[in-house]
One Martini backbone bead per residue (centre of mass of N, CA, C, O) as a GRO file, in nm:
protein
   64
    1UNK     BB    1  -0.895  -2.546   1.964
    2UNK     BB    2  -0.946  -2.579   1.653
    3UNK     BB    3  -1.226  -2.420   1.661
    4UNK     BB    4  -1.120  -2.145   1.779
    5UNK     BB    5  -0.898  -2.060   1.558
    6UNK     BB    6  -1.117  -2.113   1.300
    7UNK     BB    7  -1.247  -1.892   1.398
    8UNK     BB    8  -1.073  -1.652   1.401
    9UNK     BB    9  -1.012  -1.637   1.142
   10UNK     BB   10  -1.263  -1.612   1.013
   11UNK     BB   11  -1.326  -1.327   1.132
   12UNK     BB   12  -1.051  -1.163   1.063
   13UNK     BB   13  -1.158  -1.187   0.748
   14UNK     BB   14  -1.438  -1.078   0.780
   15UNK     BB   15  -1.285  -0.767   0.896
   16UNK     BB   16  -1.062  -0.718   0.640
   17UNK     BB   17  -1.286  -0.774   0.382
   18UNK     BB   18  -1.455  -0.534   0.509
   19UNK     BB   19  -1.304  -0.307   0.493
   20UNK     BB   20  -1.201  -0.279   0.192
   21UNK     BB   21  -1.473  -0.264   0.072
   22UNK     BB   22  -1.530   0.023   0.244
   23UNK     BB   23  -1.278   0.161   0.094
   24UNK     BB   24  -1.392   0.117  -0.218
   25UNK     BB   25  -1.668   0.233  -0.184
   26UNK     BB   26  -1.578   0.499  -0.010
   27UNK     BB   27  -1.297   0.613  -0.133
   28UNK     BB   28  -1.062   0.554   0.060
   29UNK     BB   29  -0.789   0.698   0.173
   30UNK     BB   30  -0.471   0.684   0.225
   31UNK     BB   31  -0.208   0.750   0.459
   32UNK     BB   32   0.027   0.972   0.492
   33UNK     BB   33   0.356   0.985   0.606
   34UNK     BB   34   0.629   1.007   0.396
   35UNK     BB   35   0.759   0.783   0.295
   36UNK     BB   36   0.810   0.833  -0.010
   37UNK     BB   37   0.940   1.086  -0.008
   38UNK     BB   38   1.184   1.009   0.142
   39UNK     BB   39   1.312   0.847  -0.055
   40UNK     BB   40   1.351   1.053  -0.267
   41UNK     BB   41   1.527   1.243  -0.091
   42UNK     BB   42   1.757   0.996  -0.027
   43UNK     BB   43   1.867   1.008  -0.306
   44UNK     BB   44   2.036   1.037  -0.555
   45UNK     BB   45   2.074   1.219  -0.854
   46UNK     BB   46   1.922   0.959  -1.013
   47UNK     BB   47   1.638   0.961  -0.872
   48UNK     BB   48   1.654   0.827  -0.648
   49UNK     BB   49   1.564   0.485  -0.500
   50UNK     BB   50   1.490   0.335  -0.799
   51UNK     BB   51   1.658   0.511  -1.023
   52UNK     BB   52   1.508   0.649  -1.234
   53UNK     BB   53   1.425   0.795  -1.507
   54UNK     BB   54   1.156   0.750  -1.747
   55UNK     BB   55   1.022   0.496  -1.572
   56UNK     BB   56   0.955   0.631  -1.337
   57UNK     BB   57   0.624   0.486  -1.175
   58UNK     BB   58   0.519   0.380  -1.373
   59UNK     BB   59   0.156   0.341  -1.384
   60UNK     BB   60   0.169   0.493  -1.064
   61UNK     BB   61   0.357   0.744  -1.144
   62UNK     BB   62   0.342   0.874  -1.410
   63UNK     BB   63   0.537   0.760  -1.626
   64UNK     BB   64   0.732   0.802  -1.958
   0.00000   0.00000   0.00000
């Protein structure tokens, strides 16, 4: 039972440590669904959900 569940981490990690790999190397694009913009325009006056200002998106939104 221990070699089997061992033998199954051991796969899942090396099909999922693959796929990253092969996104990273084709820069495949994540898929949008809208959950950022829905979070976005259902908050406050103050700048949406994380509270705006200037330093909203810090270095990954292009915060100024």
């Amino acid at each position: 039972m221990k070699n089997t569940v061992m033998v199954v981490y051991l796969t899942m990690g090396f099909v999922i440590c693959g796929w990253f790999t092969a996104a990273a190397a084709f820069s495949w694009r994540a898929p949008n669904f809208g959950i950022a913009k829905a979070l976005e325009s259902s908050g406050s006056s103050s700048g949406g959900y994380y509270g705006g200002g200037r330093s909203f998106g810090g270095s990954w939104g292009g915060g100024k």
